[in-house]
N, C-alpha and C positions, 0 to 999 in steps of 0.2 A: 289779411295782414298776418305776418308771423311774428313770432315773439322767441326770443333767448329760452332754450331750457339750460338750468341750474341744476348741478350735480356736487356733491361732495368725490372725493378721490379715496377718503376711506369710510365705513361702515362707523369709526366712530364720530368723525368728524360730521357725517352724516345726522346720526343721531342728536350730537349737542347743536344743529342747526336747525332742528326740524323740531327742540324742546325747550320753549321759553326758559323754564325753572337751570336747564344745565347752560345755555349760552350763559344768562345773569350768574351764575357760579362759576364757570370759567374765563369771564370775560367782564364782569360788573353790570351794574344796571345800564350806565352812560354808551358803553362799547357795546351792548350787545344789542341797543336799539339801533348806533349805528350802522351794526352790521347787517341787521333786519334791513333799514334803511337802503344801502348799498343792492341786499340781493333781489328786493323790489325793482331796483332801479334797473338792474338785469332782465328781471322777466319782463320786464315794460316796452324794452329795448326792442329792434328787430335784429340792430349787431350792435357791435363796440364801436360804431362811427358816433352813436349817438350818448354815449359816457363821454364828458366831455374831461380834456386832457388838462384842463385846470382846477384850479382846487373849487371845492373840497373833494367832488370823486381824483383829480389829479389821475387817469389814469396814464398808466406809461408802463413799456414792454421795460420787463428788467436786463440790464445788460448781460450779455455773453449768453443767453439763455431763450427759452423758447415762452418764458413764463411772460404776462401781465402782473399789476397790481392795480390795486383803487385803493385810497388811502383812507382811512376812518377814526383817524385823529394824527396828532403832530408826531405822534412814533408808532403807531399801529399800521398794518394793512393788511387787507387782504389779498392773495398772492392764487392764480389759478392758470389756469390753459385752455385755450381755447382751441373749438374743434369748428369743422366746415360740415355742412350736412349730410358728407359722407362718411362722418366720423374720424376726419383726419387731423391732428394740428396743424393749424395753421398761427399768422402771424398777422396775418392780412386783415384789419380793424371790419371789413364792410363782407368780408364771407364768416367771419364766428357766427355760430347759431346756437353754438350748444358752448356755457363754463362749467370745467369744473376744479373746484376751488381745493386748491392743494394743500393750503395751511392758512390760517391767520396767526402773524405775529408782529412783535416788538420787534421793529428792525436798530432801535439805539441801546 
């Protein structure tokens, strides 16, 4: 069986996701278990067929764009890209194997 690998997009965002103490300092206690939450639910995965498209992950391709999101409360999400196992982006929910997660933000 394969599983999702999880990457950050930058060396910081990397850092506060891979360090309890800084997620909870830029994100609160509430939000930063979600996100924990969430990037579980990716390594778990084989693709994004199995993140399902209703709430609470809600995932859905943003429009005009190549990005996803999964949602981690009523105005948060986290917003990333997904690649095929040859490292390419793709769009297609059932060949992602690899995210990597571009930003989490407040989208209101």
């Amino acid at each position: 069986m394969y599983y999702m690998e999880v990457k950050a997009a930058t060396k910081k965002l990397s850092k506060v996701l891979s360090d309890e103490d800084l997620l909870q300092k830029n994100y609160g206690k509430l939000l930063s278990k979600k996100i924990k939450l969430r990037i579980v639910e990716f390594y778990k995965a084989e693709s994004l067929v199995e993140i399902s498209h209703l709430p609470p992950p809600r995932l859905h391709l943003l429009q005009g764009t190549r990005e996803f999101a999964v949602d981690i409360s009523r105005n948060w999400r986290i917003v990333f890209e997904a690649y095929n196992e040859e490292g390419n982006v793709t769009i297609k929910k059932n060949d992602a194997r690899i995210i990597k997660i571009t930003r989490i933000e407040d989208y209101h």
